[in-house]
C-alpha positions as CSV (number, residue, x, y, z in Angstrom):
1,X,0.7,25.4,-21.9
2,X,1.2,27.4,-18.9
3,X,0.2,26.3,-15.7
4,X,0.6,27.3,-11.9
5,X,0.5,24.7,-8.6
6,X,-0.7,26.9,-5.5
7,X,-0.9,24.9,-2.3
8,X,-2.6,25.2,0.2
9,X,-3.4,24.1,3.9
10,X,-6.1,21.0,2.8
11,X,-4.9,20.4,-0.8
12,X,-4.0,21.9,-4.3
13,X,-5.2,24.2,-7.2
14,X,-3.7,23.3,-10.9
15,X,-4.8,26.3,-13.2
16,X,-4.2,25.7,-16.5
17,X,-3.8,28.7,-19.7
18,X,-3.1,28.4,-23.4
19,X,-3.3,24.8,-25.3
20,X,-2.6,21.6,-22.4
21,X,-0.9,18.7,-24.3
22,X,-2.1,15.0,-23.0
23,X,1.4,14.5,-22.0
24,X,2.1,17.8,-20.5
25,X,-0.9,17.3,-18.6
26,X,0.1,13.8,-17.3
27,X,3.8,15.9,-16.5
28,X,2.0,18.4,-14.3
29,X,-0.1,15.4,-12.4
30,X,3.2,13.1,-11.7
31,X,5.0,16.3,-10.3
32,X,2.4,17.0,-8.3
33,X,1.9,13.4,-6.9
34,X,5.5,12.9,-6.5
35,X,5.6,16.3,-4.3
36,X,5.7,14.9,-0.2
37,X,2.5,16.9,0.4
38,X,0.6,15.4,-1.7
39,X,0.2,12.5,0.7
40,X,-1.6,15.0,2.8
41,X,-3.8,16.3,0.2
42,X,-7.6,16.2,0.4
43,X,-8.3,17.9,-2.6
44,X,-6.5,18.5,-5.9
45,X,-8.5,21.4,-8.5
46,X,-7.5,21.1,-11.7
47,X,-8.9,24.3,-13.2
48,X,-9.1,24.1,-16.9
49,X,-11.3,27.5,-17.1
50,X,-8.8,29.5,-19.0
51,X,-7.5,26.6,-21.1
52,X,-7.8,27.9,-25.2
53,X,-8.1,24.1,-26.0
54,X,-6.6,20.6,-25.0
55,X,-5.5,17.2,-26.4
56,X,-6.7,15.6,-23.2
57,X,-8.4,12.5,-25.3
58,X,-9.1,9.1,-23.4
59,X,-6.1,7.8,-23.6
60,X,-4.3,10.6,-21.8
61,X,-7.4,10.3,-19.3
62,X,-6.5,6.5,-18.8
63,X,-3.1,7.4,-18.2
64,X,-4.1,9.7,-15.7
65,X,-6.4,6.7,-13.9
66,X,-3.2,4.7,-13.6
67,X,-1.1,7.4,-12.0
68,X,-4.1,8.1,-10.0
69,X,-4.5,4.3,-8.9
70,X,-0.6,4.0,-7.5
71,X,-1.1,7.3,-6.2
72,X,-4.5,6.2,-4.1
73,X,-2.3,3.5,-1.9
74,X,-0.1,6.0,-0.4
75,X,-3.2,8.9,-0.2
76,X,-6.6,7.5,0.1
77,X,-8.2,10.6,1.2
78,X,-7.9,12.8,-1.9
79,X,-10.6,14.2,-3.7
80,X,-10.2,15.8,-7.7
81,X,-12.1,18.4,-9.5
82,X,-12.2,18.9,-12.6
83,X,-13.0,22.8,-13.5
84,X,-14.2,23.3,-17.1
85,X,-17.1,23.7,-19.1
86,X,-16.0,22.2,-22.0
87,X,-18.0,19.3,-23.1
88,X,-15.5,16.7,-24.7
89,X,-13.3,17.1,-22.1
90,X,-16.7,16.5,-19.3
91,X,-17.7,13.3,-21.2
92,X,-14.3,12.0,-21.6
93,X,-13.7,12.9,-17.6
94,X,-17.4,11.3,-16.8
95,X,-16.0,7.7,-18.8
96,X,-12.5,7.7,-17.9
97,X,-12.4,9.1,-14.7
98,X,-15.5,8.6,-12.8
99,X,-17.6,5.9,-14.5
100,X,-14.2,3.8,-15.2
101,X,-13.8,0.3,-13.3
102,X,-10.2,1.8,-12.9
103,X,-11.5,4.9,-10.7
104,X,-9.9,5.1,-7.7
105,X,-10.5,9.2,-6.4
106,X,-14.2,10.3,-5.9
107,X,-13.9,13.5,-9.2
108,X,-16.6,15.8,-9.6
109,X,-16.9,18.1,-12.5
110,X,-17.7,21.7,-11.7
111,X,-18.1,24.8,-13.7
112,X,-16.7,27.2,-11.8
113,X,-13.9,27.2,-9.3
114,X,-16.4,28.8,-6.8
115,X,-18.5,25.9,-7.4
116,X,-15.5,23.3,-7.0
117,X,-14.7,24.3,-3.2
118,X,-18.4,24.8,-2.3
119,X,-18.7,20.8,-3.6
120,X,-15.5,19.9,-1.8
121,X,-16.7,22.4,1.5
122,X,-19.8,20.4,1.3
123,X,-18.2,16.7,1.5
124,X,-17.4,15.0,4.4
125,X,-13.4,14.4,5.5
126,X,-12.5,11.0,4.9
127,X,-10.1,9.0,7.2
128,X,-8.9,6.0,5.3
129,X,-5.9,4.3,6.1
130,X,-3.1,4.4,3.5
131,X,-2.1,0.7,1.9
132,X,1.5,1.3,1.6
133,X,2.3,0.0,5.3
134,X,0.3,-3.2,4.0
135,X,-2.8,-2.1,5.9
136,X,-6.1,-2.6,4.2
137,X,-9.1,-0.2,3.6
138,X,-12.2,-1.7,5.0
């Protein structure tokens, strides 16, 4: 797997090449977290358009909604798209991610990367106060 972080002023763009191991993937998204900036994100894009294939099953993606849980407390106001057309990978994304009792980022599913920032140009900022002080989200 190959994969390059660019970011940028409001947030971050993961593009992904080749074959993206589950636990790669879950490698890349830790980093990333982990990274200071990241607690100013608003967006992360994980652009899986030029991905050859993927053992993202829903497992990894449960992973990834844990991860994305702890990271929620210190960044509430981060948004994730998922770039791909794939089908599995949408479906397993849809349950996991978004239709999961364990979803904690608002992720939308795009086709295009063009499509991904016009969604995330299109949403509203969001001003929620992180929990890690102890302060509470109302």
């Amino acid at each position: 797997m190959a994969y390059e972080v660019e970011w940028e002023p409001e947030g971050l763009l993961k593009r992904f090449s080749g074959f993206v191991s589950g636990r790669e993937f879950i490698q890349v998204v830790e980093q990333t977290q982990a990274d200071p900036r990241f607690d100013e994100a608003h967006y992360v894009i994980n652009d899986f358009s030029e991905v050859s294939g993927h053992s993202l099953s829903e497992e990894t993606l449960t992973q990834i909604s844990a991860i994305n849980y702890g990271a929620h407390a210190s960044n509430p106001n981060c948004r994730i798209v998922y770039v791909t057309t794939d089908e599995s990978l949408k479906e397993r994304v849809r349950q996991v991610l978004i239709a999961s009792n364990m979803s904690s980022y608002q992720t939308e599913i795009c086709p295009s990367l063009t499509e991904a920032r016009d969604w995330l140009d299109s949403q509203p900022k969001l001003h929620l106060l992180s929990n890690v002080m102890g302060f509470r989200n109302i």
